[in-house]
C-alpha positions as a Python dict, from the first residue, in 0.01 Angstrom:
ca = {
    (1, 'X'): (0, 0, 0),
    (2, 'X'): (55, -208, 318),
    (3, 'X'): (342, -428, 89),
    (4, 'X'): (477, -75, 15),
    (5, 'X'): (530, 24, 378),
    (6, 'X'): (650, -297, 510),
    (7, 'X'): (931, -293, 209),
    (8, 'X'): (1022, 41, 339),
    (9, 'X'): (1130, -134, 642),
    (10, 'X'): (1406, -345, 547),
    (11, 'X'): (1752, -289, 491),
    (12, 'X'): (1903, -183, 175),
    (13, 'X'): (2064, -449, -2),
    (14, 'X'): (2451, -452, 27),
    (15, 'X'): (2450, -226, 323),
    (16, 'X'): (2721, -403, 533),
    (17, 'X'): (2695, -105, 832),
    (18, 'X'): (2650, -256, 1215),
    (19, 'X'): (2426, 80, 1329),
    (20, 'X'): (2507, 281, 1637),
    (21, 'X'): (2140, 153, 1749),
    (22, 'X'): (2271, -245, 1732),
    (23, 'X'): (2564, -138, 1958),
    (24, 'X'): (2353, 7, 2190),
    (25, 'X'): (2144, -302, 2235),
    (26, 'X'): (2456, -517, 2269),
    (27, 'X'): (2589, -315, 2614),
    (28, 'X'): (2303, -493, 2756),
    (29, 'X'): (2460, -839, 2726),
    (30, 'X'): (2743, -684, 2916),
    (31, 'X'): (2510, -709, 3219),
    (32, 'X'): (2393, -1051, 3099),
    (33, 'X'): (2748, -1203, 3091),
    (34, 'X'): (2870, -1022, 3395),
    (35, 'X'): (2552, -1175, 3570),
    (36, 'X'): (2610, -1561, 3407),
    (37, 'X'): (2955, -1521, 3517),
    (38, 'X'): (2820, -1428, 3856),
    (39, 'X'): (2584, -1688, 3886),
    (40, 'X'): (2843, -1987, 3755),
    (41, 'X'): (3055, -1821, 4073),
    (42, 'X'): (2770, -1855, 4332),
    (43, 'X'): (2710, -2271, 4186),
    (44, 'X'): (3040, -2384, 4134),
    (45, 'X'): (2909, -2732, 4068),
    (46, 'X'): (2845, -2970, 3730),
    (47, 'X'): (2437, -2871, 3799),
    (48, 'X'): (2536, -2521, 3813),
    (49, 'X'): (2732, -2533, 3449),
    (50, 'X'): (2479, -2695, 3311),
    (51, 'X'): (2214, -2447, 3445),
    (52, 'X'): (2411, -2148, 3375),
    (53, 'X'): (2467, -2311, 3008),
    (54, 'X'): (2068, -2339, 2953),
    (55, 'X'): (2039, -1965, 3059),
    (56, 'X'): (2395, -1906, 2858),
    (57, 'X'): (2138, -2026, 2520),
    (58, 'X'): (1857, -1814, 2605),
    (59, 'X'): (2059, -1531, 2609),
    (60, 'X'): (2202, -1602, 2333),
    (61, 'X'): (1909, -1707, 2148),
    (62, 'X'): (1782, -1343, 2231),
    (63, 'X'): (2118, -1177, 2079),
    (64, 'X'): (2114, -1381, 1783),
    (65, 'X'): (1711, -1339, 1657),
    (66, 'X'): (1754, -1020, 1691),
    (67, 'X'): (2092, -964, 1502),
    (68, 'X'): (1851, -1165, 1204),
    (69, 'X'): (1581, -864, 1295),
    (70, 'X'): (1818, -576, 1210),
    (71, 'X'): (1973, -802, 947),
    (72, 'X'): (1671, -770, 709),
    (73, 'X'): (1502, -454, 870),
    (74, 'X'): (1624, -127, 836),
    (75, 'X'): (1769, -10, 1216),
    (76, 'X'): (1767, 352, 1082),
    (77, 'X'): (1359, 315, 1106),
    (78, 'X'): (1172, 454, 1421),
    (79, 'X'): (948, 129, 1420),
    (80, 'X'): (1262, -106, 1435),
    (81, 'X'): (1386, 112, 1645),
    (82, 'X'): (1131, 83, 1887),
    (83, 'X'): (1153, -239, 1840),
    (84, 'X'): (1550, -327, 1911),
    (85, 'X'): (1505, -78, 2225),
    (86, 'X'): (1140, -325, 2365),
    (87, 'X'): (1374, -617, 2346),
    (88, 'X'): (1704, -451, 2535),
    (89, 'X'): (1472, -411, 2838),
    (90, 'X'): (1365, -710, 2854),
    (91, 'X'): (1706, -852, 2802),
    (92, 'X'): (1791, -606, 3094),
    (93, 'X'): (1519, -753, 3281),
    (94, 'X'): (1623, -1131, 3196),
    (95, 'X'): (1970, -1050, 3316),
    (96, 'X'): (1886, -908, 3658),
    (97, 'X'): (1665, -1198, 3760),
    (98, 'X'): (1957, -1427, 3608),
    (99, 'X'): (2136, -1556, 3926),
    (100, 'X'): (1809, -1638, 4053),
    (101, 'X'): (1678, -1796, 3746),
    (102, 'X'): (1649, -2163, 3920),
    (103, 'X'): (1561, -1984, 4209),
    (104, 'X'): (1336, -1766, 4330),
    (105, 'X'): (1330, -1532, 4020),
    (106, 'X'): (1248, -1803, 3731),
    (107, 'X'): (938, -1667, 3619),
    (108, 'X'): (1041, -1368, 3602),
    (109, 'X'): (1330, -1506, 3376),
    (110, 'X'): (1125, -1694, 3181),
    (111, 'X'): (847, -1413, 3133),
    (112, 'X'): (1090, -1187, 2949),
    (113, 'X'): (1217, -1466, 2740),
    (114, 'X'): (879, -1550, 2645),
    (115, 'X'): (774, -1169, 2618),
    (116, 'X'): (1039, -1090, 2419),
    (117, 'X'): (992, -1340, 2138),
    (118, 'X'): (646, -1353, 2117),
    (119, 'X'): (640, -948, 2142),
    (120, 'X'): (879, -915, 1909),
    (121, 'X'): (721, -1205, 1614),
    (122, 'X'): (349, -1051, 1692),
    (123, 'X'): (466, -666, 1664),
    (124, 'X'): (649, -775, 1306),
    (125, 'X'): (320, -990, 1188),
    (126, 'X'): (106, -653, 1257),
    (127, 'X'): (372, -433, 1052),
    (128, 'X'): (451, -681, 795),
    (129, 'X'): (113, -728, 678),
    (130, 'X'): (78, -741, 266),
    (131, 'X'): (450, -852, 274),
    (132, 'X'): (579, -1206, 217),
    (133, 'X'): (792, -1211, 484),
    (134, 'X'): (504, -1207, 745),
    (135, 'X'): (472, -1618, 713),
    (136, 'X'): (849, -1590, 837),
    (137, 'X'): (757, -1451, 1145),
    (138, 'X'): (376, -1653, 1172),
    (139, 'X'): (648, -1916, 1157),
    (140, 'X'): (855, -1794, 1456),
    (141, 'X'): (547, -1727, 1657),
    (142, 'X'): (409, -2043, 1613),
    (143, 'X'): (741, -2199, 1732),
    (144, 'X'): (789, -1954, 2019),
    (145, 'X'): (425, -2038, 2084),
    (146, 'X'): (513, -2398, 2139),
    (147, 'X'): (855, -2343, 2337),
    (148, 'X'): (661, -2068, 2598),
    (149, 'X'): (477, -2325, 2735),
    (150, 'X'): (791, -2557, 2898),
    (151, 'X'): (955, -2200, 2936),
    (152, 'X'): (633, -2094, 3173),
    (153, 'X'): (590, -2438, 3302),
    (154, 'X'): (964, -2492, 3406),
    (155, 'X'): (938, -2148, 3565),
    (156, 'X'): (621, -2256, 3783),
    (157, 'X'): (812, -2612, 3892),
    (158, 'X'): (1075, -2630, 4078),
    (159, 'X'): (1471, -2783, 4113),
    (160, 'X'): (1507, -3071, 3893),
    (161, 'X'): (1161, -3047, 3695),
    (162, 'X'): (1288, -2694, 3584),
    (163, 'X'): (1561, -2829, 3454),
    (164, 'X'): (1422, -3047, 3226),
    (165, 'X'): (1149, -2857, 3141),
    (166, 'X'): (1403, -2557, 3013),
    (167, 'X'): (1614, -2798, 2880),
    (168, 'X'): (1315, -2879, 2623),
    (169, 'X'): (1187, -2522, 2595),
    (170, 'X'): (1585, -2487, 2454),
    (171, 'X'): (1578, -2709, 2234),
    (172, 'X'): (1258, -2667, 2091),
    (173, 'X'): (1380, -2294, 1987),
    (174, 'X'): (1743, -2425, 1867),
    (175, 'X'): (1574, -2733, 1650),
    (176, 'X'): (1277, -2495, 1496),
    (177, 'X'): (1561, -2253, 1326),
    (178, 'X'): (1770, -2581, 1228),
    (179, 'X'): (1456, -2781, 1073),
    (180, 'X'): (1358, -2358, 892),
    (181, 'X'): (1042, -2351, 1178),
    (182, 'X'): (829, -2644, 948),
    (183, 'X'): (501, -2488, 1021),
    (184, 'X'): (159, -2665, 959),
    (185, 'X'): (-52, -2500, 640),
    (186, 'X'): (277, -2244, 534),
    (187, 'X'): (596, -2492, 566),
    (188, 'X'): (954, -2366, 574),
    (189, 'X'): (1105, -2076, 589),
    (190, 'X'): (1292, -2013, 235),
    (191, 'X'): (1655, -2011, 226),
    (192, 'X'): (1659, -1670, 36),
    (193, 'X'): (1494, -1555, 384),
    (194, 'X'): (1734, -1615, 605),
    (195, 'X'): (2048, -1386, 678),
    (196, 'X'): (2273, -1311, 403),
    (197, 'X'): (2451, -1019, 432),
    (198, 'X'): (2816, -1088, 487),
    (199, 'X'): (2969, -782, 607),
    (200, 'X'): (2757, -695, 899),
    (201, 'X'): (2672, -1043, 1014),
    (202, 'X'): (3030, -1071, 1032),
    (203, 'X'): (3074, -746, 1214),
    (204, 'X'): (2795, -833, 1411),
    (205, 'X'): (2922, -1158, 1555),
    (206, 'X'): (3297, -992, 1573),
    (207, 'X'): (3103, -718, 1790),
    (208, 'X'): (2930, -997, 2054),
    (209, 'X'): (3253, -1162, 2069),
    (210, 'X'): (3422, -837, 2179),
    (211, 'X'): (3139, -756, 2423),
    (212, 'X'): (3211, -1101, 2599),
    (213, 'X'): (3548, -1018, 2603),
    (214, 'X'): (3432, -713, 2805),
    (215, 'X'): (3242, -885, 3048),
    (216, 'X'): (3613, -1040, 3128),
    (217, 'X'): (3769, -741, 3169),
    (218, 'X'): (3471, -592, 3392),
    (219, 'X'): (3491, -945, 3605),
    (220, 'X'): (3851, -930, 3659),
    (221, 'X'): (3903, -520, 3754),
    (222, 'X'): (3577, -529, 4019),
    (223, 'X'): (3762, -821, 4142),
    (224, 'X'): (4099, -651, 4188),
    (225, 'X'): (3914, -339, 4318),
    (226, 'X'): (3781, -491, 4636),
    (227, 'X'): (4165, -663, 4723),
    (228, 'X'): (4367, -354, 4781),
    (229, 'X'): (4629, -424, 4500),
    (230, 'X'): (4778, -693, 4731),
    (231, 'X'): (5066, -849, 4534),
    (232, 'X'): (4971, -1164, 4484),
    (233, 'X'): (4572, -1036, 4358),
    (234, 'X'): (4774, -789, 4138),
    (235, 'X'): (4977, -1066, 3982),
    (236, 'X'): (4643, -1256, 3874),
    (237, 'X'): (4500, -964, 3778),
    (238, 'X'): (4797, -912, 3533),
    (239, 'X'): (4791, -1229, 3398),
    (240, 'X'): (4396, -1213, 3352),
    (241, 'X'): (4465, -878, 3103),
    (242, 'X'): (4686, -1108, 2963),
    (243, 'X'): (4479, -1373, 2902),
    (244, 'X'): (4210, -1148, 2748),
    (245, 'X'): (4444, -1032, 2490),
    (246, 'X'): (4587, -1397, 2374),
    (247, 'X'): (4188, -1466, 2342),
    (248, 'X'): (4152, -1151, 2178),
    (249, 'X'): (4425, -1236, 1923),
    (250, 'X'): (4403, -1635, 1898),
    (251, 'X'): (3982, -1500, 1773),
    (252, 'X'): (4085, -1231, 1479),
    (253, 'X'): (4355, -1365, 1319),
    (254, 'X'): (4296, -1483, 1004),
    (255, 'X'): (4002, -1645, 1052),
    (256, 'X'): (3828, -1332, 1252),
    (257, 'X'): (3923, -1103, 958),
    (258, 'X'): (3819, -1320, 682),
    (259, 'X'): (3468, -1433, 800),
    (260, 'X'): (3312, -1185, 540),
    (261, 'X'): (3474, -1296, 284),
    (262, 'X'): (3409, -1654, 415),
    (263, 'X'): (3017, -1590, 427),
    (264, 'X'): (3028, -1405, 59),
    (265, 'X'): (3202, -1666, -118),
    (266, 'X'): (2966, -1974, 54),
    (267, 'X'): (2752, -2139, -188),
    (268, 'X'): (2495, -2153, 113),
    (269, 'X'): (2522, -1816, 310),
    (270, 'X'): (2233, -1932, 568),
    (271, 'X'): (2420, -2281, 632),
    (272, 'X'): (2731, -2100, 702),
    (273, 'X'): (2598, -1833, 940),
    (274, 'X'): (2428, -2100, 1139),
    (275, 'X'): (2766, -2292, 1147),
    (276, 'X'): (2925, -1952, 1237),
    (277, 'X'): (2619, -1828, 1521),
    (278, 'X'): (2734, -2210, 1678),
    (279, 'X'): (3112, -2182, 1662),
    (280, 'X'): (3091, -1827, 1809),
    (281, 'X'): (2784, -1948, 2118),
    (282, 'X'): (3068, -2218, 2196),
    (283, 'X'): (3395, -1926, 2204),
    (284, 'X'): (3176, -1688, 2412),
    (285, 'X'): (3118, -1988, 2662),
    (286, 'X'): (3461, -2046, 2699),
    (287, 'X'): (3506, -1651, 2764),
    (288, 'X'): (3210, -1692, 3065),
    (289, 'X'): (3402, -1992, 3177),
    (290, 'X'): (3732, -1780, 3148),
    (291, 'X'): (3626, -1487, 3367),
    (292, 'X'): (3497, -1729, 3626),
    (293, 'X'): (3817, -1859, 3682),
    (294, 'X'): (4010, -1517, 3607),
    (295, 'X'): (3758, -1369, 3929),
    (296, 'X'): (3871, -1704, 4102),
    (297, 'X'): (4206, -1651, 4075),
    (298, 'X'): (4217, -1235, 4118),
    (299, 'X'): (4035, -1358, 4488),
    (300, 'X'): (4200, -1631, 4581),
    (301, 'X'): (4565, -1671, 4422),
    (302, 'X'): (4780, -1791, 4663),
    (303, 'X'): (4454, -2012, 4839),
    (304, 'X'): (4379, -2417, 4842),
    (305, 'X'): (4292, -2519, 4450),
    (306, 'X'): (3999, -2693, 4427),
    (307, 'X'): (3890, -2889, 4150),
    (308, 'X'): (3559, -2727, 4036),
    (309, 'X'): (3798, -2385, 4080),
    (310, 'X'): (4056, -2571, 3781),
    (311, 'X'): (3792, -2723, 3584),
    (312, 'X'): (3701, -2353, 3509),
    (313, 'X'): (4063, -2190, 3497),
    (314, 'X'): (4181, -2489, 3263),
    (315, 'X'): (3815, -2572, 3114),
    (316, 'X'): (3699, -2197, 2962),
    (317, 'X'): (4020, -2201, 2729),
    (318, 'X'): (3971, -2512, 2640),
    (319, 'X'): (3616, -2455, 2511),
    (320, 'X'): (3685, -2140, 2373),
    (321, 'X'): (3976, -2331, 2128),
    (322, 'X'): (3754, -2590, 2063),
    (323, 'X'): (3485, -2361, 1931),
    (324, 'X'): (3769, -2152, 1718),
    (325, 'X'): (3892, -2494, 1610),
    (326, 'X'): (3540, -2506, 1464),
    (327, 'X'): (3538, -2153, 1339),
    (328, 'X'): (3821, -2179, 1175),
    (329, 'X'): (3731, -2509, 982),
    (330, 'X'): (3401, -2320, 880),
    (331, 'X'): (3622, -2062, 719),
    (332, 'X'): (3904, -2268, 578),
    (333, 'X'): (3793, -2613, 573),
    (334, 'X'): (4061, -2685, 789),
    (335, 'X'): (4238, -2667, 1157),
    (336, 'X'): (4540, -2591, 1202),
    (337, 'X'): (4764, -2779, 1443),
    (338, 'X'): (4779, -2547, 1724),
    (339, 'X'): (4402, -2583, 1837),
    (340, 'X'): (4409, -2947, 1917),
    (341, 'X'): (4789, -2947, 2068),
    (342, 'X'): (4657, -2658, 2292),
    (343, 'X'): (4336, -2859, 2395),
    (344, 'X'): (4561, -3196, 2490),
    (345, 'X'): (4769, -2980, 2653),
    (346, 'X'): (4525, -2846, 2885),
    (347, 'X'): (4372, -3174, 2900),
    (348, 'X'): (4724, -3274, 3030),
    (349, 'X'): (4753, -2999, 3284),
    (350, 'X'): (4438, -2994, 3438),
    (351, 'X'): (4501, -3277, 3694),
    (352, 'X'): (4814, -3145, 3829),
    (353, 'X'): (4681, -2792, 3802),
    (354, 'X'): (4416, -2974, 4122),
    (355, 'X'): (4738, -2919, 4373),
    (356, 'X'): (4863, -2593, 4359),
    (357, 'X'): (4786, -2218, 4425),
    (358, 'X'): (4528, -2047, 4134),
    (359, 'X'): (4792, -1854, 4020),
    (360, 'X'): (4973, -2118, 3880),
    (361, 'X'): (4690, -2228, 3693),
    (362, 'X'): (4589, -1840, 3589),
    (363, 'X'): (4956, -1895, 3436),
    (364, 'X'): (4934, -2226, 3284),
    (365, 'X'): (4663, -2144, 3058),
    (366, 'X'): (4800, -1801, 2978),
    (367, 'X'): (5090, -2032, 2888),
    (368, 'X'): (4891, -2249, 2649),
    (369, 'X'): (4683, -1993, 2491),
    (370, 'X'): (5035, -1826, 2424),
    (371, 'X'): (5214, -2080, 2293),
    (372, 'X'): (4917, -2148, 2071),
    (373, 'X'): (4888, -1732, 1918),
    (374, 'X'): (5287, -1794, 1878),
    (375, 'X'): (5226, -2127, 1651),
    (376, 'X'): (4950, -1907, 1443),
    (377, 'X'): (5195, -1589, 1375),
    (378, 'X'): (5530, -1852, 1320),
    (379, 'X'): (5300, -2009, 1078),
    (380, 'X'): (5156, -1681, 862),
    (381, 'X'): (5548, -1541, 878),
    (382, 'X'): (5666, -1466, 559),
    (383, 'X'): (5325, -1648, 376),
    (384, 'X'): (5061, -1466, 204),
    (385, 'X'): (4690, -1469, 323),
    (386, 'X'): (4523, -1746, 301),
    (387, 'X'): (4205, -1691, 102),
    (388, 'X'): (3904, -1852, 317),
    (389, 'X'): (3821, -2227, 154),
    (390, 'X'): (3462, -2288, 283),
    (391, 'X'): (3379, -2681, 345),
    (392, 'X'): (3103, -2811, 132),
}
């Protein structure tokens, strides 16, 4: 009986649909990116990125277990439900303490991370009992276990110890998935256990992507609002929407549309959606990185340049093409010529781009990104689709 109701929890098999309930949860990481954005802004400095990139993978970690949750449960269900809407609060909660989270507000940061995964693997160990995919989750909370404790400890320290100490906690949650949480008396988790369905993790991670690309636009038109449509702020404001779009494009073609065909036709759907969750952490980095400099620039267009300031104008493109460069390998087992030229080109720019005005450098990387959405539609002209060729 208990193996009867815990089956009549999970999703249907073949059922592709991203529920109105998953895009719900997601407008919380709208507040979570605005707030990494905002907190990049307020420690302009190599500690600051790297700080702002371990809080970048907790958030992310959060998004992406529970994207697995509603993967293999049913959404449609009140107890999932419940569950998806637990874990938005305390992503909401994570996301207001953010700017402070190597500050003053770190254990509450690190509370909510900790609640949230060990709330979420001990609600699903009560519900799942009788089922076989409870050792799944006794693995998760076993691994969560382990991570909570630098998590907690890092958030009771202070300056550099924190930083280590979450650097660990990070990696400890990233390695357990890799390594299929190896868990003393119960081992791995099966491969047949891990995500599989191509259409909606496909529509899922085409959803986050899209939600980060929100965050930009949000970034940019607060920015603008508080400048009185000034010329010059208008201007970078302009080329910001502009920017957004080229990302917007240079992400779905080809490659964006054909990622569900990609994951169906893999001979090793889990390997490929782990490839896919790490190309896609690394393209909504570069879109944080982007609306830092996009907020810079609306602010400040005709001001002094300043080398942390084009490190971030010239720097969140360049991430986000190197992590399509890898997306689009994991789809085609290739990369097409564009990606790299537009990363040496920006490589190029970027120390000239230290001497003049923002705007210029707003520009210049509108320019790449442009020149590099040009090369992908003078290359599909007049040539069929190109089926997706997944690398073995």
């Amino acid at each position: 009986m208990a193996t009867d109701r815990a089956g009549g929890l999970l999703r249907r098999p073949g059922d592709p649909r991203a529920t109105y309930l998953e895009l719900f949860f997601d407008l919380a990481f709208v507040l979570a990116l605005a707030q990494l954005s905002y907190a990049l802004v307020q420690h302009l400095a190599w500690s600051g990125a790297f700080q702002v990139l371990v809080l970048l993978l907790a958030v992310w970690w959060v998004w992406f277990t529970t994207a697995w949750i509603t993967e293999l449960f049913d959404p449609q269900r009140p107890v999932i439900q419940v569950l998806a809407i637990a874990i938005m609060t305390g992503v909401l909660v994570m996301a207001v303490a953010l700017p402070e989270a190597f500050g003053d507000r770190g254990l509450i940061f690190a509370g909510a991370y900790v609640a949230i995964h060990l709330g979420r693997d001990l609600f699903l160990v009560v519900v799942l009992r009788g089922h076989e995919l409870r050792r799944t989750t006794v693995r998760g909370l076993f691994w969560f276990g382990l991570s909570a404790l630098p998590w907690l400890a890092g958030a009771l320290a202070a300056g550099t110890a924190r930083g280590v100490l979450w650097t660990l906690a990070v990696v400890l949650d990233y390695a357990a998935y890799v390594l299929r949480h190896p868990t003393p008396g119960i081992g791995r988790t099966p491969t047949a256990q891990l995500p599989s369905v191509a259409e909606h993790l496909a529509e899922r991670y085409r959803q986050f992507f899209i939600i980060a690309l929100g965050e930009l636009i949000l970034v940019t038109g607060l920015t603008l609002r508080g400048t009185g449509f000034a010329a010059g702020h208008t201007a970078a404001f302009l080329v910001s929407v502009v920017t957004t779009v080229l990302l917007w494009r240079i992400y779905i073609f080809r490659a964006g549309e054909l990622l569900s065909a990609a994951i169906a036709a893999a001979p090793d759907r889990a390997r490929l959606a782990r490839s896919v969750s790490y190309t896609h952490l690394a393209m909504v980095a570069g879109v944080v990185f982007t609306a830092v400099g996009a907020e810079l620039v609306v602010a400040h267009p005709l001001g002094h340049g300043q080398p942390a300031w084009t490190a971030v104008m010239l720097g969140g493109p360049a991430l986000f093409l190197a992590g399509r460069a890898a997306f689009e390998y994991t789809v085609f087992a290739r990369v097409s010529w564009g990606r790299p030229i537009g990363l040496l080109a920006l490589a190029v720019l970027t120390p000239a781009m230290r001497h003049v005005p923002p705007l210029l450098s707003g520009v210049a990387a509108a320019a790449v990104l442009a020149a590099v959405a040009g090369s992908d539609a003078a290359r599909a002209r007049g040539r069929p689709p190109q089926p997706p060729g997944v690398p073995r």
